[in-house]
C-alpha positions as CSV (number, residue, x, y, z in Angstrom):
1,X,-1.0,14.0,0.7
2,X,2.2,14.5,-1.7
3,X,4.6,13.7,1.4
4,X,2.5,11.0,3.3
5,X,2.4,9.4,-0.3
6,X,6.3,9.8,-0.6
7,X,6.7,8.5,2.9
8,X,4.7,5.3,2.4
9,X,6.5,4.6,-0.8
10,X,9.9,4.8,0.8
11,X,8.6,3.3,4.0
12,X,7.5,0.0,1.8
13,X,11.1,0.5,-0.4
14,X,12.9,0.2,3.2
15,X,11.3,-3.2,3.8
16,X,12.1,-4.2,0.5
17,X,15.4,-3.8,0.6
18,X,15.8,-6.4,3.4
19,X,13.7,-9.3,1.5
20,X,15.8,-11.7,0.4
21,X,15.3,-13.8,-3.1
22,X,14.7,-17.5,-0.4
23,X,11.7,-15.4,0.9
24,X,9.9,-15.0,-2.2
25,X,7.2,-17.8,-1.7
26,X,6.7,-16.9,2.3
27,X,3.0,-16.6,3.0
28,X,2.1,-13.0,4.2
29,X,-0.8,-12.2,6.4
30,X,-2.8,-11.5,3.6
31,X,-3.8,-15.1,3.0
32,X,-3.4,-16.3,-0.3
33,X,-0.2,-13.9,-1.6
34,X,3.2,-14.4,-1.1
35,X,6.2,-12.1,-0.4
36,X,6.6,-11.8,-4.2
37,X,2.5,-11.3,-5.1
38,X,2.7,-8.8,-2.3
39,X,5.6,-6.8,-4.0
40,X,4.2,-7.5,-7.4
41,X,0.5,-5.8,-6.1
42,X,2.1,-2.8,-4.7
43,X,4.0,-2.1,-8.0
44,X,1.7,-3.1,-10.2
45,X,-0.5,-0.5,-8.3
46,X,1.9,1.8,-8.8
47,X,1.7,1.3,-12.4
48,X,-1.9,2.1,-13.1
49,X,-2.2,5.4,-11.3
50,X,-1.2,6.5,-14.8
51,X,-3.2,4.3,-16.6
52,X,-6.0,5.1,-14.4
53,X,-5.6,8.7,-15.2
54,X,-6.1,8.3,-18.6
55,X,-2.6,9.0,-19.4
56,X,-1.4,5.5,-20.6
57,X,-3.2,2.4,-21.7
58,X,-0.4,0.2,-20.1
59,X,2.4,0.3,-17.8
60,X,6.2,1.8,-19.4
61,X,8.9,-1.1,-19.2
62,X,10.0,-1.8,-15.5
63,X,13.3,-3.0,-14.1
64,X,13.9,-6.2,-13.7
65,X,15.2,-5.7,-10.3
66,X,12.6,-5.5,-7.9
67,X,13.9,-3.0,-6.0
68,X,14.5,-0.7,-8.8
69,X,11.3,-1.8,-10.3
70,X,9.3,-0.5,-7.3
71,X,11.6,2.7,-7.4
72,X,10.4,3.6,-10.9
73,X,6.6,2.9,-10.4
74,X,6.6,5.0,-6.7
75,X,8.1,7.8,-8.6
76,X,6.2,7.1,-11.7
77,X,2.9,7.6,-9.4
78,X,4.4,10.1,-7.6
79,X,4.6,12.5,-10.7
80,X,1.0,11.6,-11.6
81,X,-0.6,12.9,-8.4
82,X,1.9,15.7,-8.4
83,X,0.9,17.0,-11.8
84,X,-1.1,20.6,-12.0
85,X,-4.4,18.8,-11.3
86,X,-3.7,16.0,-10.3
87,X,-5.4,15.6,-6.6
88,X,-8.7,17.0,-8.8
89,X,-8.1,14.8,-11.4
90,X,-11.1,11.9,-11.9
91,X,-9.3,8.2,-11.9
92,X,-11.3,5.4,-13.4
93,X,-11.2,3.1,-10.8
94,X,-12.7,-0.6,-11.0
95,X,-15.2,0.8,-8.3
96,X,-15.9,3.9,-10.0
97,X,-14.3,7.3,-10.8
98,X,-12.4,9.2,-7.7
99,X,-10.5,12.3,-7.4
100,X,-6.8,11.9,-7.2
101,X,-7.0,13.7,-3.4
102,X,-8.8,9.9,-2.6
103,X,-6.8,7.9,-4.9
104,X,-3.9,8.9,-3.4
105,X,-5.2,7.9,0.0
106,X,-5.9,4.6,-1.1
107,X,-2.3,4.1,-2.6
108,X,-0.9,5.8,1.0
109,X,-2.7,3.2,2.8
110,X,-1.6,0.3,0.0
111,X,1.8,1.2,0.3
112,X,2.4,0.8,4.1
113,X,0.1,-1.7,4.8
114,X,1.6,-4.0,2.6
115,X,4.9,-2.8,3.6
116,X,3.8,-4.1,7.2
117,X,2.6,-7.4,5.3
118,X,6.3,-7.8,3.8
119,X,7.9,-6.9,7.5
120,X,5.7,-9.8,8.8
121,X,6.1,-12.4,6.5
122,X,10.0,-11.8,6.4
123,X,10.6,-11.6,10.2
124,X,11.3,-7.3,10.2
125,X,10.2,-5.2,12.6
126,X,6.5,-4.0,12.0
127,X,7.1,-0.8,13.7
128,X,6.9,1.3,10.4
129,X,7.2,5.1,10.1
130,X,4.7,5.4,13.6
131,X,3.6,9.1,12.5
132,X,2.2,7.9,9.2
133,X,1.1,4.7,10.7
134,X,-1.2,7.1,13.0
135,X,-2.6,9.2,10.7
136,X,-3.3,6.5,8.0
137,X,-5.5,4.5,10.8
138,X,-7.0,7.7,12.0
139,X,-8.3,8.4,8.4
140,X,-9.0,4.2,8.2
141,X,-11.2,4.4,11.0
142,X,-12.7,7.5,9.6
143,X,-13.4,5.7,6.1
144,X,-13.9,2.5,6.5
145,X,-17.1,1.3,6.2
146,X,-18.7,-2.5,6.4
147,X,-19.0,-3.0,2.7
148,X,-15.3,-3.0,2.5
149,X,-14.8,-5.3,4.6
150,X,-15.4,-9.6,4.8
151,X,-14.8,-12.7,2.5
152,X,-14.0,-11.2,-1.2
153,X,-13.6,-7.8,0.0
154,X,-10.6,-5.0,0.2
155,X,-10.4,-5.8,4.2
156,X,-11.0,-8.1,6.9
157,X,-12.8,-7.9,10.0
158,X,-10.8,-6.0,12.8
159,X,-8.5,-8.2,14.9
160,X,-7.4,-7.3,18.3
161,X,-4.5,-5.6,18.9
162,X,-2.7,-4.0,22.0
163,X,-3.2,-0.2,22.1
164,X,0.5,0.1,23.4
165,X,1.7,-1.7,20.0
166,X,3.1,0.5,17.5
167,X,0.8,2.2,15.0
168,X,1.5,0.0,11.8
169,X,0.7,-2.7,14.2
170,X,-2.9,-1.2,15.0
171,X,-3.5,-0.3,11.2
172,X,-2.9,-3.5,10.7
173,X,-5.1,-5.1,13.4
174,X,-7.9,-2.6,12.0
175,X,-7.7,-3.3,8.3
176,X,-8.4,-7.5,9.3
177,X,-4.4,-8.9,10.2
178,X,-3.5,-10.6,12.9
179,X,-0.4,-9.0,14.5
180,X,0.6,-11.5,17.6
């Protein structure tokens, strides 16, 4: 979980790196965030693995830079779930306490599925790390369930997708974006 964690992080970093200041107020696929909410959620995610662990009440100082900003809070998380204990660890989530081992999952999935949002919205290609991609949607299709999904909910409703498009594409597709 430690490396598919790693791998999303640098896999949403990547994207980053191409999105240019002008594309800032772009819509994304998920409907009512721009680029820059979409960068801000992932980070800000990022940020309260610690303080979902009990190990800070807020966030440490960030960079201003976005890109460096991101860099800190990945590796910031990063350390979290790789601490002695930390896949065991209970998380106060807003949904209820969970282990690190499903935390993590959650942030896997967050990480690349918004790094597909940013690739979309900023005209990159959506065909992100295809080994994670697969094994994130095989675990998605394994987890999901209907209460996460609909109006005011995590997800939307599947959306059709060609299987022949790349994985990211169809983990997309699954978790409610369109992806023609």
């Amino acid at each position: 979980m430690l490396v598919a964690h790693q791998r999303a992080q640098d896999t949403f970093s990547g994207v980053l790196a191409s999105v240019q200041p002008y594309q800032f107020n772009a819509p994304t696929p998920c409907r009512e965030w721009t680029v820059r909410d979409v960068i801000e959620h992932v980070i800000g995610g990022n940020e309260r693995v610690a303080i979902r662990a009990g190990l800070c009440s807020e966030p440490a100082a960030r960079p201003q830079d976005l890109i460096e900003a991101h860099q800190a809070t990945a590796a910031a998380a990063q350390a979290v779930f790789a601490a002695p204990g930390g896949m065991t660890a209970m998380f106060e989530l807003p949904i209820g306490p969970m282990p690190g081992s499903a935390f993590i999952r959650m942030r896997i999935t967050d990480a690349l599925v918004h790094a597909w949002d940013l690739a979309k919205a900023t005209g990159q290609s959506t065909d992100l790390d295809p080994e994670l991609a697969a094994q994130v949607l095989a675990a998605s299709r394994q987890h999901m369930t209907a209460a996460l999904r609909g109006t005011g909910k995590f997800f939307g409703e599947p959306q059709p997708c060609d299987p022949a498009r790349p994985p990211a594409d169809q983990l997309a597709a699954f978790l409610g974006r369109p992806v023609s």
